[in-house]
C-alpha positions in Angstrom: 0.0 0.0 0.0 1.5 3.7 -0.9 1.7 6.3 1.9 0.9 9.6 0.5 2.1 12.7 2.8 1.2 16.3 1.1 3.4 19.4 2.3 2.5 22.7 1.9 4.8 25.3 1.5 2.6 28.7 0.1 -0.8 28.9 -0.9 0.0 27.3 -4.5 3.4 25.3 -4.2 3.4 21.3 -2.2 5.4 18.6 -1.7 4.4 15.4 -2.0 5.9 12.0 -0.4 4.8 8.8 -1.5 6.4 6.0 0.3 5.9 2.8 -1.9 8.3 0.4 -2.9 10.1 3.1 -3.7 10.0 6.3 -2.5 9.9 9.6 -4.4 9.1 13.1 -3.6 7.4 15.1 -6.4 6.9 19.1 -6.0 3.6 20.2 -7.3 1.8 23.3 -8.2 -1.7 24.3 -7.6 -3.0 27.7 -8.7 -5.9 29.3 -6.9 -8.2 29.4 -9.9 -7.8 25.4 -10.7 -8.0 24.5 -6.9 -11.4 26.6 -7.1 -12.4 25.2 -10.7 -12.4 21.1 -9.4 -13.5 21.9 -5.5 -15.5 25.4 -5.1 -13.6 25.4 -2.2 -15.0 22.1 0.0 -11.8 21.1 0.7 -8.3 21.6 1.5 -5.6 21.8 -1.1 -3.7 19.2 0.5 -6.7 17.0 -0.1 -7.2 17.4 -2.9 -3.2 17.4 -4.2 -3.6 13.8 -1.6 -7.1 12.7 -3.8 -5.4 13.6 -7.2 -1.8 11.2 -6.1 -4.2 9.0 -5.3 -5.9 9.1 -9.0 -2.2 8.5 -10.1 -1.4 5.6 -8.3 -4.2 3.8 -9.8 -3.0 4.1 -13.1 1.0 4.0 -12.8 3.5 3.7 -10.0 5.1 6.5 -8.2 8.4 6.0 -9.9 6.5 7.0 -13.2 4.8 10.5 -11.8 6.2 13.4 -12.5 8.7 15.3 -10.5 7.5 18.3 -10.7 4.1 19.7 -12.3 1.2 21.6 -12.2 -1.6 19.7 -11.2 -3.8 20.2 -14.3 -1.3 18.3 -16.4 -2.9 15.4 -14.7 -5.3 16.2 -17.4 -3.3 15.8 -20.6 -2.5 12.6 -19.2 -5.8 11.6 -18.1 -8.7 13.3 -19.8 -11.6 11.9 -16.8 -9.1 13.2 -14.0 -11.2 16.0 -13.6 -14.3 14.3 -14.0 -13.2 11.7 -11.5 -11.4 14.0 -9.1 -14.9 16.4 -9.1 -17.0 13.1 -8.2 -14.9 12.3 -5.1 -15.5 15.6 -3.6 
């Protein structure tokens, strides 16, 4: 099972841990207006940066993420993250 653990260090920059066979650390960015777009607010960034690794891991391994991206990019990769992402808030 992967262990996710979510940093935050300003309103739009994280780092994420996940502990898995491997362990990587990823730095991710979240700007305000795409944080709004998939949760109106409901949640906490961190949740949702935790909810979208979590989206991830389902589909590759953590050696395979990115090291560092913007959180909508999950979407070029993914077209239903958004969908899915919006439907577990």
């Amino acid at each position: 099972m992967d262990t996710i653990s979510v940093k935050k260090f300003n309103q739009i920059e994280f780092e994420v841990t996940v502990e898995s066979r491997i362990t990587t650390i990823h730095k991710v960015s979240l700007p305000l207006a795409y944080y709004q777009k998939l949760t109106s607010g409901k949640i906490p960034a961190e949740i949702l940066i935790e909810k979208s690794f979590e989206f991830l891991l389902q589909r590759e391994p953590n050696s395979s993420i990115l090291k560092s991206f913007e959180l909508s990019v999950i979407g070029r990769y993914f077209s239903e993250f958004e969908e899915v992402i919006k439907s577990r808030i």
